[in-house]
N, C-alpha and C positions, 0 to 999 in steps of 0.2 A: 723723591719729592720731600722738600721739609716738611715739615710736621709743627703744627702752631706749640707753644709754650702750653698753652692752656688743654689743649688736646690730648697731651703726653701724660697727665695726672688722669684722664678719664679710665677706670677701670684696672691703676698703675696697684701692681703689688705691695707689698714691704717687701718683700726680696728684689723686683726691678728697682726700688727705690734705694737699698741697700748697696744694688752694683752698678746703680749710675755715682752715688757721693763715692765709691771706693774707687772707681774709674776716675772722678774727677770730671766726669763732665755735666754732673747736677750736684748743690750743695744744698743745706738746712735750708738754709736764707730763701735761697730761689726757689724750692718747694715750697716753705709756709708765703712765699709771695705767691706762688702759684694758686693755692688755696683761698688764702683773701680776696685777692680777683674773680675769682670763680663765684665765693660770695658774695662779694658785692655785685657780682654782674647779676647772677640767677636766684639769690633768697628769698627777693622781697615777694615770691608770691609761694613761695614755701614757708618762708619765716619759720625756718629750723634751728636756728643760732642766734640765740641769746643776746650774749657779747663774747667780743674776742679779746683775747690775752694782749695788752697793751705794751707787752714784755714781749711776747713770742719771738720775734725777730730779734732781739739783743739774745734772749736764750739760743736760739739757732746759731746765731754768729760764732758765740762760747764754743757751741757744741761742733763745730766745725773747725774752730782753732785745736779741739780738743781733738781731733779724729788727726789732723794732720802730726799732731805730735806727738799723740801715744796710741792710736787705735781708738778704734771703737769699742764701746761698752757692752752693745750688746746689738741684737737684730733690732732694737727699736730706737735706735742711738740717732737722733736729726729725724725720727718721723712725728708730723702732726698727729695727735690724738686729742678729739674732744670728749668733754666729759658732761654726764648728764649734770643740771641744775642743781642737785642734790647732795651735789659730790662739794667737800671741803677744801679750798684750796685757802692756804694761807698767803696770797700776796694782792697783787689790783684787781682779782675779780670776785667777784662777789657770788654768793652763796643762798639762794632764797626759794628751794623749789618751786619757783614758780609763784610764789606768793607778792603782793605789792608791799606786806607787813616789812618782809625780807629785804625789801630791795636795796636796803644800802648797808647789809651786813657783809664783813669781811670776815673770815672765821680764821678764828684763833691761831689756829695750828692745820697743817695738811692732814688731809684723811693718810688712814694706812697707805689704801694705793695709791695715791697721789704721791706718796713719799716713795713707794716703789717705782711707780712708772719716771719720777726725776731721777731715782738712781739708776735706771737702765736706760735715761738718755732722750726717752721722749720730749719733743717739743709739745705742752699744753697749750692746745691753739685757742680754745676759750669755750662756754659752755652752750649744751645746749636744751633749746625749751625743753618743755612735757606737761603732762596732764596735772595740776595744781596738787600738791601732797598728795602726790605719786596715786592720784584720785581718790581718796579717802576722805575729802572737802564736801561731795555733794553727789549725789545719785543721778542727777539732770546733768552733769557738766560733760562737754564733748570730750571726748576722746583728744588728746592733744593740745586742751584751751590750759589759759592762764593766768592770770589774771595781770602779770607781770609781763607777757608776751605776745600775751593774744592767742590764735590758734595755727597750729602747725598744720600742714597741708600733706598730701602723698604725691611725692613727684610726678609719679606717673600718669596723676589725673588730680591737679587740684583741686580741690572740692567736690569730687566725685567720687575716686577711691580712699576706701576707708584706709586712715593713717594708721591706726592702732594706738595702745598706749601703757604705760603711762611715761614709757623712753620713745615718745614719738618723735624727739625732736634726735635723737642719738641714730633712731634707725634713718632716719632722712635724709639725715647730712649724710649718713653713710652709699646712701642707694642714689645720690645727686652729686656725689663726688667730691666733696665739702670738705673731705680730710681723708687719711689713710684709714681710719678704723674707731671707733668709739666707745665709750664707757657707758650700758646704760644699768637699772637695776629693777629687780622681780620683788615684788610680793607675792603675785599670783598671775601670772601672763605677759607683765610690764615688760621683758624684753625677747621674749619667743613671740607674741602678738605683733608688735609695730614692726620686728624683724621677719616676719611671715610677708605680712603687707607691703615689705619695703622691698623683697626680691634681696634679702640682705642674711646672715649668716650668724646666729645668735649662740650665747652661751650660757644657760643659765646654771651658774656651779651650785652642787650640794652647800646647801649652808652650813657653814663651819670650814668649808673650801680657803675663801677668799672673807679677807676681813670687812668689817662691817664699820670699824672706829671711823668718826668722823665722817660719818653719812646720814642725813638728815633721816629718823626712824619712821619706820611703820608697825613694821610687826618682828621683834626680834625673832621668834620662831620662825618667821615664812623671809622675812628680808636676806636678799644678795645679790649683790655687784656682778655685771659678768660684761664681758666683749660681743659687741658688735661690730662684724667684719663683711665684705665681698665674698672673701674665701673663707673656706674649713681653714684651710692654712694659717692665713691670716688672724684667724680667730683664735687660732691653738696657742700663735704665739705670744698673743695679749695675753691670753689665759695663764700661760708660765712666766711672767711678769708680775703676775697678780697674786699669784699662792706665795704667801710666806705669813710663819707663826704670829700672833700678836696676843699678848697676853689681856689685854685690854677688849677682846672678843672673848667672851665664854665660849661660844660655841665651837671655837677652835682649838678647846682644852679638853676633849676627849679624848679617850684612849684609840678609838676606833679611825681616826683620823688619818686619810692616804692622801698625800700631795705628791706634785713633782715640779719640779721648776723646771721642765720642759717638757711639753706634749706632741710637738712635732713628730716624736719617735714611733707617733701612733695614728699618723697620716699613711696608712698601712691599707690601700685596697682590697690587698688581697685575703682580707678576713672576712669577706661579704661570705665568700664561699663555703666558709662551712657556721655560719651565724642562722641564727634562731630567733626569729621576729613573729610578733604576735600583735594581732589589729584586734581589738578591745571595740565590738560593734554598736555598742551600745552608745560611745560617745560620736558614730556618725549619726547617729538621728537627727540632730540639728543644723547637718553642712544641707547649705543650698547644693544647685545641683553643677557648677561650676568646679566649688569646693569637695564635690565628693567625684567627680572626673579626676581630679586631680590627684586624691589619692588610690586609686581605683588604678591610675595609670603608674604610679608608683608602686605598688603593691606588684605588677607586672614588671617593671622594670629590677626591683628586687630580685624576683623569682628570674630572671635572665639570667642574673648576675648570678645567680649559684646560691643564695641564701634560699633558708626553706621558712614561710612564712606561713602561722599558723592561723586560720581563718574559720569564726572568730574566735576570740577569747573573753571567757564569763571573769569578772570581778567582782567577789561579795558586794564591795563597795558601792557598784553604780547603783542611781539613782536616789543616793541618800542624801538626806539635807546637811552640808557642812555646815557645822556650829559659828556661826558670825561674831561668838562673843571674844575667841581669841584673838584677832584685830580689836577689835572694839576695846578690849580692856588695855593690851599693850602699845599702841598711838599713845593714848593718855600718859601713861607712866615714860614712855621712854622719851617722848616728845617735850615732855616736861624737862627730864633730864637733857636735855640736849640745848634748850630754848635756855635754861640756865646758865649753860656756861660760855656762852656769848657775850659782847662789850655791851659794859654798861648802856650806852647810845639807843642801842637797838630799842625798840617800841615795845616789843612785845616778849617774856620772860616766860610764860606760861600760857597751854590750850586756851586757858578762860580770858586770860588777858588778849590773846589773837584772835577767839570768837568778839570780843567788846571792840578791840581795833577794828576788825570787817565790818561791823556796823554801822562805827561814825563814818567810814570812807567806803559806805554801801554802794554810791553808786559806780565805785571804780572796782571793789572786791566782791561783791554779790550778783556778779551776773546769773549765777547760776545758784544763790543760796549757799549754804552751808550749815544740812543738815547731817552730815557726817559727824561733824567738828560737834555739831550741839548732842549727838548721841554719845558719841566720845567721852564728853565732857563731864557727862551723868554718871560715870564709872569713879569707884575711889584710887585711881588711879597706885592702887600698894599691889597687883597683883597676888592677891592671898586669898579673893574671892573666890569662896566654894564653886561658885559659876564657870567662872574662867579656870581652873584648875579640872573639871570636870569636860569645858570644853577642848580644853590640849590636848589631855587625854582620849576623849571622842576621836581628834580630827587625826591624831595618828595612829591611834589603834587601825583604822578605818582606811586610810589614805595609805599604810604599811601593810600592818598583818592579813587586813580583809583586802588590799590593795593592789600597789605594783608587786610587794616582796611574795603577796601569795600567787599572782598572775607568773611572774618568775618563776617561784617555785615549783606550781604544780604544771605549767607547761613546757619545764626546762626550754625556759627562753634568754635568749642573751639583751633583749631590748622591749619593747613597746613601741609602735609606730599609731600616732596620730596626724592629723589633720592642720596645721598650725596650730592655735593655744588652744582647740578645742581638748581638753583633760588636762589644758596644765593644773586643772585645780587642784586635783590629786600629787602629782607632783609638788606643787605649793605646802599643802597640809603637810605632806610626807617630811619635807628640805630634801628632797633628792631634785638630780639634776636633768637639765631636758637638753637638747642641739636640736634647732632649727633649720632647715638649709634648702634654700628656693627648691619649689616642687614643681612647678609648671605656669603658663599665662594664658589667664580664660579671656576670650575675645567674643564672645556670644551676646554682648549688646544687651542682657539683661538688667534689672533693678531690685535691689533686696527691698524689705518691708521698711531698713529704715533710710532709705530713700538712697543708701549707695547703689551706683552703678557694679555687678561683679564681674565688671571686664577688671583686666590686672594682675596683679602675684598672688602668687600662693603658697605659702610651705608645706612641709612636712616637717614632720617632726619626730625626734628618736627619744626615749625615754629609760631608765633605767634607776636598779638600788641607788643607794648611798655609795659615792666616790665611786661610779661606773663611767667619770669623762672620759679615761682613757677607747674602752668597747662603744661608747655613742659616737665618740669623735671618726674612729676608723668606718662606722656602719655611714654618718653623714660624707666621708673624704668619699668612702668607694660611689653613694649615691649622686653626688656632683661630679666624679668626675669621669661616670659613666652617661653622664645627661648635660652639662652645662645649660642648665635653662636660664641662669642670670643675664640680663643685657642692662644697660642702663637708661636712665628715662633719657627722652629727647625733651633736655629741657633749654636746647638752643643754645648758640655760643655768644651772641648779640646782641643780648637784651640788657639795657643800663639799668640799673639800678642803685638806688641810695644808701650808700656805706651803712655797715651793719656794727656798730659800738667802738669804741677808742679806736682806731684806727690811725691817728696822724702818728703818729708818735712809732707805729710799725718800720713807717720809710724814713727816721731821722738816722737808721745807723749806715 
């Protein structure tokens, strides 16, 4: 039986994708058409994407003259990848987290990865929403709104299941089938959260991992870029695309720094078997009772599989107040620097000048206020505050020594296993890294306190030191691919919908 066009991308790998263009019987072109369609038929009640790359299809075209006459560049060579809002791409599309200040800025130059992912060959299909500066804007604002987009939805249940955030528009398209795999970025949850929610495949690297240039800031200590993917696989392979030196990140100029420009090598099952996992019980007190089946069933499925799982495990850490003044002081300063160096045109140069812009154009940027921005704003943005220097220090003494590195240490364990982003706080404060990877799907018909339904996905989540992707990556492959719990939402093959950004100009080549 044929098999529709549209059907063949649902749930299609980067490796099926890889050995249909090498067979020749799918090219760039007719995958990122495939995707477009797909968009335009089922977004509009997601509204995951942004806009799309007005370019994409001339790039595709390139990049398939290029495979027939010299090879391919790499495993992402003719595949679509979208990138969160946030991400700088220097050509027709634009760059605004989410903001309406933003909306007709073009930035200067490509971020780091952006200039990575063009040289190994990705087609940038175009970007997608998220939670308004990566939610740092307002304490009231939904998970996924924007003021530039409006609110992104969770495929699996519009407006009922929680999306997550503040890459909710990266895990969406991801979990709807909208592209091969996505860029989105953490401060503290931003992409193990919507990627939990999304039944989707998260990566969030150690900071100092994956470069940080040319992505709109939040918190240099807690900020980084990582892949949202289907699979571990999938995800491994963004990730070895993504690591490479930039001297224009500090955090990348450590001595202590472990990369590798490929991580596939550690899609290794068979390390479950003698790995050391440790459930940290303190931070399930909060999972309803959906989300704590879930990992309740994973912690069995573990222990199947030959890993010996430590239950539980004390953290000096838990229940202590993380110091809010480290964001709070570094937004100001870096956001400054960044709002600077953008085209003259643009509205807004500085915090203060963006908080003054939201005001006049209140009724289109204040749905939800912006008292972040105005706390923000009260800091002297020099970073030299005894305060802020006091709190760095607090939130990784704490998040480290009293934290994962002592939970490791004194349980010789090779990981942390939580709940979705329930601990990624600690991870956050730390810059260590977390993998995500569908845990299960609750169907119990219940309603949380803030009005979601907790039928739908659930992660788990693997945690680990500084530069431990390689041991999280093999602990998530062996847990997927002992369970396959991912399925994709039935979001109908049917349904028209009103093209989703620049689009004519896709079918003129």
């Amino acid at each position: 039986m044929k098999v529709a066009p549209e059907e063949w991308i649902i749930e299609a790998d980067i490796s099926m994708m890889q050995s249909a263009m090498e067979a020749g019987t799918l090219s760039a072109v007719q995958l990122v058409q495939l995707y477009v369609e797909r968009i335009r038929k089922h977004d509009g009640p997601i509204n995951a994407i942004l806009e799309l790359n007005p370019d994409a299809l001339e790039i595709a075209f390139s990049l398939d003259e290029e495979r027939r006459h010299s090879g391919r560049r790499s495993m992402l060579h003719g595949i679509p990848i979208l990138l969160k809002d946030n991400i700088d791409t220097c050509d027709r599309m634009h760059t605004s987290a989410g903001s309406v200040a933003l909306a007709n800025s073009i930035a200067p130059t490509d971020a780091f990865i952006v200039a990575r992912l063009r040289e190994a060959g990705a087609v940038l299909l175009g970007k997608a929403n998220m939670t308004e500066w990566a939610n740092a804007m307002s304490d009231s604002m939904w998970a996924g709104y924007s003021s530039r987009g409006g609110i992104v939805l969770n495929p699996y249940g519009p407006g009922n299941v929680f999306v997550g955030g503040s890459s909710s528009g990266s895990a969406a398209a991801v979990a709807a089938n909208f592209c091969a795999a996505s860029i989105g970025t953490e401060t503290s949850g931003s992409i193990v959260c919507p990627a939990s929610y999304n039944f989707a495949v998260g990566i969030k690297p150690t900071v100092g991992l994956v470069s940080r240039s040319g992505i709109i800031p939040l918190s240099r200590s807690q900020d980084t870029a990582g892949p949202i993917a289907r699979t571990v696989t999938d995800a491994a392979i963004l990730l070895g695309a993504l690591t490479g030196e930039d001297e224009r990140d500090e955090a990348m100029m450590h001595s202590g720094r472990r990369t590798c420009d490929d991580y596939t090598p550690f899609l290794d099952a068979s390390f479950i078997h003698k790995a050391r996992i440790g459930v940290p019980r303190y931070y399930c007190g909060e999972l309803d009772e959906a989300a704590a089946a879930v990992l309740e069933a994973a912690i069995a499925v573990l222990r199947s599989l030959g890993a010996t799982v430590v239950d539980s495990v004390e953290l000096p850490c838990a229940g202590i107040e993380w110091d809010r003044n480290v964001v709070r002081h570094e937004f100001k300063k870096d956001l400054n620097d960044y709002l600077a160096r953008l085209h003259p045109e643009v509205p807004v140069r500085t915090m203060k000048e963006l908080i003054a812009y939201n005001k006049v154009h209140a009724d289109v940027a204040l749905k939800y206020g912006q008292g972040g921005l105005e706390r923000c704003e009260e800091t002297s943005g020099s970073l030299h505050e005894p305060v802020y220097l006091r709190a760095l220090q607090h939130n990784r003494m704490m998040s480290r020594e009293q934290g994962i590195d002592y939970a490791l240490r004194a349980y010789q364990l090779d990981a942390l296993l939580f709940q979705g982003h329930h601990g990624s706080e600690i991870a956050a404060r730390a810059g260590y890294p977390l993998v995500t990877v569908p845990g299960g799907y609750a169907s119990n018909g219940s309603v949380s306190t803030a009005g979601y339904v907790t039928d739908g996905p659930y992660g788990i989540t693997f945690s680990g030191t500084a530069y431990s992707e390689p041991t999280l990556i093999k602990l998530a492959y062996a847990f997927e691919q002992a369970t396959k719990h991912r399925f994709p939402p039935d979001i109908g093959l049917n349904v028209e919908g009103e093209p989703v950004g620049e689009l004519e100009s896709l079918y003129e080549i």
